[in-house]
C-alpha positions in Angstrom: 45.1 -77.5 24.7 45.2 -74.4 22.4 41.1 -74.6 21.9 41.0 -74.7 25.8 43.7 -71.4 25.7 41.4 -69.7 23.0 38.3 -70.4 25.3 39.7 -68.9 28.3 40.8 -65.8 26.2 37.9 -65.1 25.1 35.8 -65.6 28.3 38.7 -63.2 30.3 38.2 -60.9 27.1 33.9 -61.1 27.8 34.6 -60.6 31.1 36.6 -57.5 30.7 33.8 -55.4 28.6 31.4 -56.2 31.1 33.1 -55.2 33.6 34.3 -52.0 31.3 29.9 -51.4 30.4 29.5 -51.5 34.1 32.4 -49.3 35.0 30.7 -46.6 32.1 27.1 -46.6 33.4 28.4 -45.8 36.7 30.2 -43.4 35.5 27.1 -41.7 33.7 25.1 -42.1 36.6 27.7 -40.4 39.2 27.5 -37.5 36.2 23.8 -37.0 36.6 24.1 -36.4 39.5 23.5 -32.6 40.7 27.2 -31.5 41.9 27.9 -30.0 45.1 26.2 -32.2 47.5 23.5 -30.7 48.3 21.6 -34.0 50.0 24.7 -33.8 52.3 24.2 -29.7 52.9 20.5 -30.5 53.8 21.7 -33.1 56.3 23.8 -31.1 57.8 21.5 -28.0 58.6 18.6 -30.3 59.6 20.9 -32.4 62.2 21.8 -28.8 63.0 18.0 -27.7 63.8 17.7 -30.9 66.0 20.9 -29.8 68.1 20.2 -26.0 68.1 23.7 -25.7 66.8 23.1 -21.7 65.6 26.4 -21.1 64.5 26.5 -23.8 61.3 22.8 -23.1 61.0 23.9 -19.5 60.1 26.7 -20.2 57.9 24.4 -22.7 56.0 21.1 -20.7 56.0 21.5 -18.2 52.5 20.0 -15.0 54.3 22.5 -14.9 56.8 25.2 -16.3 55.1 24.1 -13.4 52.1 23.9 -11.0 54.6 27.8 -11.8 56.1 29.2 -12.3 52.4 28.0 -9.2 51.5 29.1 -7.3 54.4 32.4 -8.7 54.4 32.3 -7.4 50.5 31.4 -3.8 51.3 34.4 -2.9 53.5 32.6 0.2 55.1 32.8 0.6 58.9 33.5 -2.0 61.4 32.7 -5.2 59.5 33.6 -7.4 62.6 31.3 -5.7 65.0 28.6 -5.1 62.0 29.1 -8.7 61.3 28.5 -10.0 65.3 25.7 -7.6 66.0 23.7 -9.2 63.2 24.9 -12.9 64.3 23.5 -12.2 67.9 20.5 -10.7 66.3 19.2 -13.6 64.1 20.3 -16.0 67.2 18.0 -14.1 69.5 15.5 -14.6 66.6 16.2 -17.9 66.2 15.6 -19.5 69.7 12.7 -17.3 70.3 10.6 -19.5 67.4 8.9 -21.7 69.3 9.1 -25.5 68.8 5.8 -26.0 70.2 3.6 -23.5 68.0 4.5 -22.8 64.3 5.3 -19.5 62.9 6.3 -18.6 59.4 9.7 -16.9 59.7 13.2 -17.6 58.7 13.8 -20.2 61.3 10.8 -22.2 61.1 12.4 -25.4 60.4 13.0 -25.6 64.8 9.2 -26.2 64.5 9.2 -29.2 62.0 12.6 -30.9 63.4 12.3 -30.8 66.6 15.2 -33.6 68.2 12.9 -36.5 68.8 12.5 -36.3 64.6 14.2 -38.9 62.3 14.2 -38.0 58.9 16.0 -39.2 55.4 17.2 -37.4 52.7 16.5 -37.9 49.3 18.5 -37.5 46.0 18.1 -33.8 45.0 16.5 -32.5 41.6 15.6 -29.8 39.6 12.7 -27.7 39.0 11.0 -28.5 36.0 12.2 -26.1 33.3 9.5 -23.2 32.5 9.4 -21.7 28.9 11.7 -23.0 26.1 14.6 -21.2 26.8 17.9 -23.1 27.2 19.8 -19.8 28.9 16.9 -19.4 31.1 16.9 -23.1 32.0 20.7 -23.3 32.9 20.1 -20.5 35.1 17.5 -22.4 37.1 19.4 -25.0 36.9 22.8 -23.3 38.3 20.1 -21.3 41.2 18.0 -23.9 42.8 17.6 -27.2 43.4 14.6 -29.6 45.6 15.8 -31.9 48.5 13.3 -34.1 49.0 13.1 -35.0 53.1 10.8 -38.5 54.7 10.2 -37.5 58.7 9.1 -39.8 61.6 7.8 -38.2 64.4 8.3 -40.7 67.3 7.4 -38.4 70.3 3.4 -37.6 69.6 4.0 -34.6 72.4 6.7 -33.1 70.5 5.4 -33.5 66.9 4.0 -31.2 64.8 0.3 -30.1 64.0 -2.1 -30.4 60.8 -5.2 -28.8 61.0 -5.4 -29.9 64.8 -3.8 -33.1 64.5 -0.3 -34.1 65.6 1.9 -35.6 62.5 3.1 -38.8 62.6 5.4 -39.0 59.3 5.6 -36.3 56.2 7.4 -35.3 53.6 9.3 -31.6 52.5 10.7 -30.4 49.8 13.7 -28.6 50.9 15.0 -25.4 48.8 18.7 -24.9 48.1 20.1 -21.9 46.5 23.0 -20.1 45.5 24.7 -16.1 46.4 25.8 -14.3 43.8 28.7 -12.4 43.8 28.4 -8.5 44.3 28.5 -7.1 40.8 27.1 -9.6 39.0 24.0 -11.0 37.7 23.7 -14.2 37.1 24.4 -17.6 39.3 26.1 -20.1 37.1 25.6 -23.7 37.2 29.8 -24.3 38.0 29.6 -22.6 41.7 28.8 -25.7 43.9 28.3 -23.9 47.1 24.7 -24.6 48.2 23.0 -22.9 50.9 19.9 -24.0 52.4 16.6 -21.8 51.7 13.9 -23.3 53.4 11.6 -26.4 53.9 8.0 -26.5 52.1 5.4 -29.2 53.4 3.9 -31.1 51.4 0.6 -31.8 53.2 -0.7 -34.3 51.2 1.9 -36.8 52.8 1.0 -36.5 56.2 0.5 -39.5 58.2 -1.5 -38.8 61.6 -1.2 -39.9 65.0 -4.2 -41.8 66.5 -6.5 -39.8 68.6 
């Protein structure tokens, strides 16, 4: 009876740190990861795109959410009206970039994501650290990070075009960054607002319609 006690005891106690060396390497790995969500900001602006929802496009997009912070900083003049003129400015700027023919401005995403896209969003990362210094690296660190995004283009009509040829899947590499505040220099890595920079295609992942 006791030996049968003894052997329960222990199995309950094996059980225990197992469960306990489980519970620590999820804990290490939910530490690696980079904090502030950015997968979840990149979701968010690109479901945006689809839509044409301007308004969280250009509270997520850094230039224009720079541009308001900044403005909102100074205090000089009329910041509301300031502050609406150059909302109704980037809009205009916005929905004039075509869909249909690409063009390398601010809002050129509304030519890779057009609505009939489906796309998934990868676990973020950092640029590999250049030079040897640890300051310089934490900066980089605390300043940019890649999003990694896989797109299906179902609709051949409304998909983009590679040297002729309409793209049938591809990957970006999507830029987040962060705004410093007025007065300072340097970003650090404990801010965890991200704002979306821009979308870089990787050409070498293109998959091709048929002709």
């Amino acid at each position: 009876m006791n030996h049968r006690l003894s052997g329960k005891r222990l199995l309950a106690r094996r059980s225990a740190g197992v469960l306990l060396s489980l519970l620590l390497v999820a804990l290490l790995a939910c530490d690696k990861r980079i904090q502030g969500e950015p997968e979840k900001v990149v979701e968010e602006y690109l479901q945006a795109v689809k839509a044409d929802d301007f308004e969280t496009i250009y509270k997520i997009n850094r230039v224009t959410a720079r541009q308001m912070r900044y403005l909102k900083e100074a205090e000089t003049g009329d910041v509301g009206k300031m502050l609406q003129e150059r909302f109704e400015e980037h809009k205009s700027l916005y929905f004039s970039t075509s869909r249909d023919v690409f063009s390398d401005s601010l809002w050129k995403e509304r030519y890779f994501f057009p609505p009939s896209a489906s796309f998934k969003v990868k676990k973020a990362k950092h640029l590999e650290m250049v030079g040897d210094d640890p300051v310089n690296a934490e900066y980089e660190k605390g300043f940019l990070v890649i999003v990694p995004v896989e797109v299906v283009y179902s609709q051949k009509k409304s998909a983009p075009k590679q040297h002729g040829r309409k793209i049938k899947e591809a990957v970006y590499d999507c830029n987040l960054g962060k705004i410093r505040k007025v007065g300072t220099v340097r970003i650090y890595s404990h801010d965890e607002t991200w704002f979306f920079a821009q979308c870089i295609f990787d050409s070498s992942s293109v998959v091709a319609f048929f002709d």
